[in-house]
C-alpha positions in Angstrom: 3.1 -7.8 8.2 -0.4 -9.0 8.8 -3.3 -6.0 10.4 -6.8 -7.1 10.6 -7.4 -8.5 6.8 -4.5 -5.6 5.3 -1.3 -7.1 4.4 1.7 -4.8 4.1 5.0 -5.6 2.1 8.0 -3.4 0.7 10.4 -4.4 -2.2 13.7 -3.8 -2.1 14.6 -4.1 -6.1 12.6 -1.2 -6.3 15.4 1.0 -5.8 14.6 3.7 -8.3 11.0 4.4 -6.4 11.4 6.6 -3.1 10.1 4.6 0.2 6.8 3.3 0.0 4.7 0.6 1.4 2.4 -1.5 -0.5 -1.3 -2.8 1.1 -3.0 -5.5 0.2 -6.6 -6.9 1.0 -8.8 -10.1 -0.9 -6.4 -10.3 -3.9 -6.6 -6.3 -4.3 -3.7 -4.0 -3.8 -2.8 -0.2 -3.3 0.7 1.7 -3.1 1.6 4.6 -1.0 4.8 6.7 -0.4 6.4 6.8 3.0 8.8 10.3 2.7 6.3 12.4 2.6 3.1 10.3 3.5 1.0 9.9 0.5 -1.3 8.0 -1.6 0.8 6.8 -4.7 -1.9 4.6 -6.7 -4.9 3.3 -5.2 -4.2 0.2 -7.6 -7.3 -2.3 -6.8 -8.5 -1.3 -3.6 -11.6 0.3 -2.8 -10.8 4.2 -2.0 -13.6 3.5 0.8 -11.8 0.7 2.5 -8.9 2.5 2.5 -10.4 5.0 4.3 -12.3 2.7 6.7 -8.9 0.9 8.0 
């Protein structure tokens, strides 16, 4: 799934992770859990464009 420049993709081999989404922008990528909603590793992305999507 394509938003604005954010592209967002889940795995299904990673069955030993609880639900999560990753998001990636320009080659730079950030992981976040679904069950509760949180912020798992920001990875490469920029906390502030995080923030500003």
């Amino acid at each position: 799934m394509r938003v604005k420049d954010y592209k967002f993709w889940f795995y299904e081999a990673d069955l030993d992770e609880r639900p999560h989404v990753h998001v990636g922008k320009q080659g730079r990528e950030a992981k976040f859990w679904l069950k509760p909603v949180g912020w798992a590793r920001a990875g490469r992305l920029m906390t502030h464009s995080i923030k500003s999507a």
